[in-house]
N, C-alpha and C positions, 0 to 999 in steps of 0.2 A: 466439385462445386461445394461453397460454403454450405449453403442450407442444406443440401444431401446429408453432408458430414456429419452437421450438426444434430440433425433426425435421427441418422442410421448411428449415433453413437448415443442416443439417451432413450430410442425406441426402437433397438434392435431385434428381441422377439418380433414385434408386430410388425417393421418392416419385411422380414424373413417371411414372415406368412404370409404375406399379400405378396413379396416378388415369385414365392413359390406357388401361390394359386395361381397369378396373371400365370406365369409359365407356363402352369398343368392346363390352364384354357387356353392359353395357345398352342398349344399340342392338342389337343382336341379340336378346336378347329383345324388345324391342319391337314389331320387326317381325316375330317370331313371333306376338306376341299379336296385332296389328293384322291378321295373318292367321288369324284365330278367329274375325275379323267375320263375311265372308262365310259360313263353317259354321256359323256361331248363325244367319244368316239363314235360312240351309234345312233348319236343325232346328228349328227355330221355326213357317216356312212350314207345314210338315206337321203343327203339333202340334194338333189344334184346341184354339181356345180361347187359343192363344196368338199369333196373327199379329197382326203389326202393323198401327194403325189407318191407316186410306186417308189420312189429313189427316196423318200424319204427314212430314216433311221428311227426304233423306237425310243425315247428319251429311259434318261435312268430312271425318274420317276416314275413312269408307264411299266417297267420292268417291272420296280418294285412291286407296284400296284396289283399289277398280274400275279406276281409270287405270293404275295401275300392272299388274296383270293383264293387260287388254288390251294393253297394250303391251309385254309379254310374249308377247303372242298365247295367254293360258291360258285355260281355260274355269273359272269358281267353283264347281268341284266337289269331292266329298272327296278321290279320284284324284290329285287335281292339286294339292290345297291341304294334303293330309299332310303328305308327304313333304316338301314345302318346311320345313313348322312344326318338324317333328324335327331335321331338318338344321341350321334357325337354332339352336335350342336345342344340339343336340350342340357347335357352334361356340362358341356362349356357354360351355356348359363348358370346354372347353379354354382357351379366352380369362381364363377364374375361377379356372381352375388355374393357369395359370401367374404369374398377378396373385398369388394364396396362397402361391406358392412363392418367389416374389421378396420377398415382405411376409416367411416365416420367414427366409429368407438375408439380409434385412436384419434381423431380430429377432436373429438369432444374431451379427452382427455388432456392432450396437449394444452388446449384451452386453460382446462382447472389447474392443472400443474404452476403454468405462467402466472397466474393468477395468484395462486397461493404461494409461489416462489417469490413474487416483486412486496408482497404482503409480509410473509415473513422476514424476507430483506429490509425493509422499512421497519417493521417492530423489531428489531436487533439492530438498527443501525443509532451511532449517538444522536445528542439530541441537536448539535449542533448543524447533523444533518437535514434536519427537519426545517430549521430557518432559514435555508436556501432553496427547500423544496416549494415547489408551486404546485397546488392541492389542482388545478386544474389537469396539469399531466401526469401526474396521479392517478385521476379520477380517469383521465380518456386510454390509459396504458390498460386500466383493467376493463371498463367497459367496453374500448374502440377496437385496441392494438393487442388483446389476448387472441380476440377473434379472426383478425386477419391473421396474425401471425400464424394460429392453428390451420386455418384454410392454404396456406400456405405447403403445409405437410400432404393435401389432399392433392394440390397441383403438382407437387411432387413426385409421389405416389404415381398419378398419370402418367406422368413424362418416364417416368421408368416403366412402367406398363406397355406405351404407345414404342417406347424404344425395342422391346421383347418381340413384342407383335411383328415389328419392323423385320428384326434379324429373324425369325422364326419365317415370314412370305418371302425375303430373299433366299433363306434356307434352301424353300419348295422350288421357287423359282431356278435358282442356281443346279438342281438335278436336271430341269428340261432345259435351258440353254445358259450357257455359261457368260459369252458374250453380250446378250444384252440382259441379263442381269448385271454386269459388272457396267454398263451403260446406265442402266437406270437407277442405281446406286449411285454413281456420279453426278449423276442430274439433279436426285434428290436431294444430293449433299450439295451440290451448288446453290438450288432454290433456296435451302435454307438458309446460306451463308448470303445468299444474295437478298434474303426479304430480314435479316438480323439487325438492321438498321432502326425498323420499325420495334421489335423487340427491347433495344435499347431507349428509345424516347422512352416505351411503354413503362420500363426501368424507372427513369429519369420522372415521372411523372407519377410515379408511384412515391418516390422518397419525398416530394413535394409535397404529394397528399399528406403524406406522414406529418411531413413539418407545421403544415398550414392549420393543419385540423389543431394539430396538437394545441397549439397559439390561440387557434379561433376556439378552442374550447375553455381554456387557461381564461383567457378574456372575459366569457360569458362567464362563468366560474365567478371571477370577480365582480361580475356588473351586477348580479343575481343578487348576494349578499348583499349590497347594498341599494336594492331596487327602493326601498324604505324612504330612502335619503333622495335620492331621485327620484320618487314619483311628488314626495311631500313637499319639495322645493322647485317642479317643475321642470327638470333637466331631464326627463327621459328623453327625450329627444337628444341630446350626447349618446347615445350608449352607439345608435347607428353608425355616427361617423368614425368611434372606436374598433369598430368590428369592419369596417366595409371594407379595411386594405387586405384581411386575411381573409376573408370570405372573396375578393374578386382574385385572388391569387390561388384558393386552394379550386373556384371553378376554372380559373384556366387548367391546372394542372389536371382535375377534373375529365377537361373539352381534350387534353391531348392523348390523356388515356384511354377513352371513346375511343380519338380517329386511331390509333394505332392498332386498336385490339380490332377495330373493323376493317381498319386499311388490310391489314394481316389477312385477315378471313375473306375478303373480296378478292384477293389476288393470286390464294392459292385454286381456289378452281379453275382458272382459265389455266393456270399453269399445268394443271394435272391433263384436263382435255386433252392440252398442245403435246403435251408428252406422252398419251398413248395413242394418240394419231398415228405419230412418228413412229412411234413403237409395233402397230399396225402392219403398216405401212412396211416396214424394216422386216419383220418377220414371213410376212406372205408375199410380197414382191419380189426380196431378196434373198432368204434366207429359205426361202420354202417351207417353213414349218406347219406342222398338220394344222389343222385346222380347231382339233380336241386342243392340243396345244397351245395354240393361240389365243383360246376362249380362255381356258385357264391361268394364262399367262396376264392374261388383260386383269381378270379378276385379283391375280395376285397382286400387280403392277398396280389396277386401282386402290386395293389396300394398304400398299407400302404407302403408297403417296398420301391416302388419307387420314395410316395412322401415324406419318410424319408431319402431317400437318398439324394434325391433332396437339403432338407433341411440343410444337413450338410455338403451339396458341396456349399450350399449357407449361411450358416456358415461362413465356411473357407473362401470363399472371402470377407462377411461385414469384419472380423475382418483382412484380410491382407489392404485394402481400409481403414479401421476406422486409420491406423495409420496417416493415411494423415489428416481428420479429425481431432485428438488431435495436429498433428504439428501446423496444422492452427489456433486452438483455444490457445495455448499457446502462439504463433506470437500476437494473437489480446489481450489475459490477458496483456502479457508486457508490447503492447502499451498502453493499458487501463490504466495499474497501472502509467505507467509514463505520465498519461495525463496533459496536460497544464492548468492551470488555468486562464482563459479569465477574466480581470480586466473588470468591469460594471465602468460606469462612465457619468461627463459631455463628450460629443460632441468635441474633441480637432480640433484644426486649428493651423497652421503657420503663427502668423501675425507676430510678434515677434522675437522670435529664439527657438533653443535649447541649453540647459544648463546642462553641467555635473558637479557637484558640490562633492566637496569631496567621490569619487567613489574610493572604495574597493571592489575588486574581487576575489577570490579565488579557483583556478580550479584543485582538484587531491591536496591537499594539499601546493598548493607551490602560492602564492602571484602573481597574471598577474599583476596588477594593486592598487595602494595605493597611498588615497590622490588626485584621480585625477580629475583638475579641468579645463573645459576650457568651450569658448561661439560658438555659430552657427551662426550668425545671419541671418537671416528672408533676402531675394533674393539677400544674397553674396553665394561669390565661397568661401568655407575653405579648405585648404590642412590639413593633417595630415597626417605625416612622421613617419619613425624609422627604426630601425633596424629588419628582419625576427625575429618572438615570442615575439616584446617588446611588443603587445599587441594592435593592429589598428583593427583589425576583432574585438575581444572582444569587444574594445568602438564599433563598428558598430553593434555586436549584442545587445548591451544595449540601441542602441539608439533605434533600432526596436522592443525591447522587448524580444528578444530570450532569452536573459541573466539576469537574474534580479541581482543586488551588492549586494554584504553582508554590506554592510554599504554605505552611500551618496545616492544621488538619482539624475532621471532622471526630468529636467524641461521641459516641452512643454508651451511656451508664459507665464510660472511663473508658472506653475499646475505641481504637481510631477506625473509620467507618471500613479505611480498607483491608481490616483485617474482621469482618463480619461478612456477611452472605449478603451481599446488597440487592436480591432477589425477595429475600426473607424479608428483609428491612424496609423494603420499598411497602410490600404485602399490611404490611403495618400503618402504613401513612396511610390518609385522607385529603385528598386535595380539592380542594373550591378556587378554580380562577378570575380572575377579574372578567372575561367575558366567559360568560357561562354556556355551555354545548348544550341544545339540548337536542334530542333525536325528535321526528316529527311519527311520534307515537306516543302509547299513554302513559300516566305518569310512572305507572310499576314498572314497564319498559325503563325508563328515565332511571329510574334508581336502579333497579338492578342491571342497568347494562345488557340483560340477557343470562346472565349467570345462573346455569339450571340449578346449581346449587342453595343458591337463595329461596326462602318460604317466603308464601303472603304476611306470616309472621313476623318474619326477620324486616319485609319494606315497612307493613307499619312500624315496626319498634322505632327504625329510624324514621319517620316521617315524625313520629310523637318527639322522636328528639331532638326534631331539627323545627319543632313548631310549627309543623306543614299540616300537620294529621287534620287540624279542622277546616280550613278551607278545602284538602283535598276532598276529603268526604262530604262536603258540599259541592263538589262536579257533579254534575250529570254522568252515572255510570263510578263516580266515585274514582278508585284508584285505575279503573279502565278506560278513564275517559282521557282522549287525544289534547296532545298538548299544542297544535299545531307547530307549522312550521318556525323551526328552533325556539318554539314554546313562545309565538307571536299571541297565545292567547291565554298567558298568565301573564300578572305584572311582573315588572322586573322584582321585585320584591318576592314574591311568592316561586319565580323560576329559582334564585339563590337558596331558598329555604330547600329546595327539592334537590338543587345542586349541594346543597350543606347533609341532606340524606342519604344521597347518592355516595356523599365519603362517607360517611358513617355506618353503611348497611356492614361491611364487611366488618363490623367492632373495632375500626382505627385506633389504632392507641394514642397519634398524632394528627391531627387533623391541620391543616395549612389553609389560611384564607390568605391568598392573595389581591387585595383593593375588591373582597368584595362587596364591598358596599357602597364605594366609590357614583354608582351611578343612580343608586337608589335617594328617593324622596325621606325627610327625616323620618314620617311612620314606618316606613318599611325599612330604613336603617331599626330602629329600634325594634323591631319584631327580630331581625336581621340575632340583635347584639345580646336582647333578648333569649334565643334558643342559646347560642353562644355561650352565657354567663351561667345557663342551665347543666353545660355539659364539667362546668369547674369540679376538681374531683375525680372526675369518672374518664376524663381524655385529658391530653398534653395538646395546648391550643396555641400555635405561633398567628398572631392575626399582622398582617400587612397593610398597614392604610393611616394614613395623614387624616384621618376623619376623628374631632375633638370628641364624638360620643364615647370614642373607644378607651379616654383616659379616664372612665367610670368604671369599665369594666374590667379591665386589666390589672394584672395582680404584680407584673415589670414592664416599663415602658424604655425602648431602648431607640435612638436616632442615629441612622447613619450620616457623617458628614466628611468630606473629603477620603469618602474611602472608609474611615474609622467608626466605631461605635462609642458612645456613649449615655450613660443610663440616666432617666429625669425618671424625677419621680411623678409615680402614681395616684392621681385626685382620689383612688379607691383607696391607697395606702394612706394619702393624710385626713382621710376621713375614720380610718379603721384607731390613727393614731387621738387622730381628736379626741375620740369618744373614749 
């Protein structure tokens, strides 16, 4: 079986130990039960009406049983044959429990593994993997489908358990009569072959769930974000009819899963009844078997049966759970295959500048960029302009590496980028996007990311350099105070100042605004351009934006058009020339 495979080949210690505990407790039961012989024999002996007939043979089990007693020096009396029974079985327990506990410490493990596996996979994969990703299935692989998946491994785990159990009562069984062991084995294996129909909907209705949720999550995901826009213009009322076809589609698949997993479990009891009737029936009618015998035999017979039932109830959940599993592992293959390739290199720095040099791009067929050529220089401000899709994010991902050019190349202080440690290089940049992230925690959070390495030191210096320091220390709580949900309770103005910190904490040497000021009001543009004009000197500033305030404060102003760049000058330069 796939999922077996898949387990027993990334978590083989620990499967090993749980098949070899199940084992050692199935053998301790066993020889508990096989010590039941003897006291069916002499609660029998005394029952009239029920002793066994004189022509009857003693079974090989019963032999054994006897050898091994006497060779114990025990007498087969109750006295002496209890307390052994309780003993095995208390054994067995412990032996069950700690087999359970290894199965969830591996359940919980599996979990984290998935987890950190589809994570790492996506932060190595490139970037153009990311713009076909939907942050929804995402978001539900690591929350929804880590956890099935892992639960999956514990149904597993069962079904190998309940199968041990299985062959270990045929074992016992098969020493006292040979015949209807090899019947009731039959049987068994027919029931299950005959109730596997219901298994597979339970299948079927599993990968459904997988699909639906995933969709119906992806969706909300989406509607969420923009609750803002729909509540302020009155359209929450759409979000329902967007959601209502995945939501009536994952509770069918839901309802089918229910009747199958019940249908299953309602059907295997009358079937076990019907078969040790029969079995009954067979034995003392026909077959004359003792009566100790019989009692045992029932006992065994009702165990195979119910830990084969057990087993196909624990079937049908690994495989409705394994589809989460395979979503998961498909999510991590794609990242995998689109992973990025980390340029090795010298050591890069900004003493210099950066240089795009005859740069050709080409994205989906169609030309962003051709021929383009312009300079950075090492602690100026540079604007570049243009018009929405002439292509300013592109040069910005080429300068950070996201985008490699089908022809020209990137220069760091005279070194094409792909002969630098584009790891290093990155480490250096500072990025501020046009829609700013923020985490729905407080502002220190917010600039450091979380970085145990960063001091309260290090976020003020950037917050004073990003001209945030005084309204933050006017929060309530200060640098600890919650920025709410994606910083719904700063202005836009003041989230970009803490987003313009946030590149800065780590001492950027480059800092990148992409249109951040695009959305902002002209005061908070100018606080904006403000901290900006403050960092000249001290950082290498590429600012991205069509916005007229910025030809005050730039030191080269550059416009992409049909692909090309070309340089206009600077209101800062013909002012610096006036005078």
């Amino acid at each position: 079986m796939r999922v077996l495979r898949y387990f027993a080949s990334r978590y083989r210690a620990q499967s090993l130990l749980v098949l070899f505990c199940i084992l050692l407790g199935g053998l301790l039961e066993g020889l508990g039960l096989s010590a039941l012989l003897p006291i069916f024999a002499l609660v029998f002996k005394e029952t009239p009406g029920l002793s066994a007939p004189e022509s009857s043979e003693t079974s090989a089990l019963g032999e054994a049983v006897d050898k091994a007693l006497e060779t114990l020096g025990l007498e087969p009396t109750l006295l002496a044959l209890l307390p052994i029974i309780a003993t095995l079985f208390w054994l067995k327990a412990g032996v069950i429990l700690f087999a359970k506990r290894q199965i969830g410490y591996t359940v919980a493990r599996i979990a984290t593994d998935l987890r950190l596996e589809l994570l790492q996979a996506l932060m190595a994969a490139r970037w153009s993997h990311f713009t076909r990703l939907r942050t929804g299935s995402a978001a539900n692989a690591l929350a929804t489908e880590a956890q099935r998946a892992s639960t999956s491994y514990e149904h597993m785990a069962q079904v190998c358990g309940h199968l041990i159990e299985c062959l270990l009562y045929l074992g016992l069984a098969f020493t006292i009569s040979i015949p209807i062991t090899i019947g009731a084995a039959a049987t068994a294996l027919a029931t299950l072959g005959g109730l596997n129909a219901l298994v597979r909907m339970s299948g079927k209705a599993g990968s459904k769930q997988t699909k639906y949720l995933k969709s119906l999550l992806t969706r909300v995901t989406d509607n969420l974000q923009s609750v803002k826009l729909l509540k302020a213009t009155g359209r929450e009322s759409l979000v329902e009819p967007l959601l209502e076809g995945d939501t009536a589609q994952l509770n069918t698949a839901l309802r089918r899963r229910v009747f199958s997993r019940e249908a299953l479990r309602s059907m295997q009891e009358p079937i076990l009844v019907t078969c040790l009737c029969i079995m009954v029936f067979v034995l003392v009618q026909i077959l004359g078997t003792p009566w100790a015998e019989v009692g045992l035999l029932v006992i065994l017979f009702g165990r195979v049966n119910g830990s084969s039932n057990k087993m196909q109830r624990r079937y049908q959940q690994t495989i409705t759970e394994a589809s989460a599993l395979w979503s998961m592992r498909d999510m991590i293959d794609a990242a995998n295959f689109d992973a990025e390739t980390m340029t090795t290199g010298a050591s890069p720095s900004l003493e210099q500048g950066v240089d795009l040099r005859n740069i050709r791009v080409e994205l989906d067929g169609a030309v962003v960029l051709d021929n383009l050529s312009f300079s950075i220089p090492a602690g100026k401000i540079t604007a570049l302009a243009g018009a929405s899709g002439a292509g300013k994010t592109t040069t910005a991902d080429l300068i950070t590496g996201l985008v490699r050019p089908d022809a020209g190349e990137v220069y760091i202080d005279g070194v094409p980028l792909a002969e630098l440690d584009l790891r290093e290089w990155r480490q250096l940049i500072g990025y501020v996007p046009q829609e700013t992230l923020m985490l729905h925690d407080s502002v220190s959070k917010n600039v450091s990311l979380g970085d145990p390495n960063l001091t309260p030191e290090d976020i003020e210096r950037a917050l004073r350099d990003a001209g945030a320091w005084e309204f933050v220390s006017e929060l309530p709580g200060g640098v600890d105070c919650s920025v709410g949900e994606r910083g719904m309770r700063l202005s836009g103005g003041q989230r970009q100042r803490i987003a313009i910190a946030r590149a800065l904490v780590h001492g950027a040497k480059l800092l990148i605004l992409d249109e951040a000021t695009t959305a902002l009001d002209p005061k908070s543009e100018a606080f904006v351009w403000a901290a900006i004009e403050a960092l000249r000197g001290r950082a290498t500033v590429l600012a991205i934006s069509h916005q007229p305030a910025l030809t005050g404060v730039a030191d080269r102003i550059y416009r992409i058009i049909d692909g090309k760049c070309t340089e206009i000058e600077a209101s800062r330069c013909s002012d610096r020339a006036a005078s």
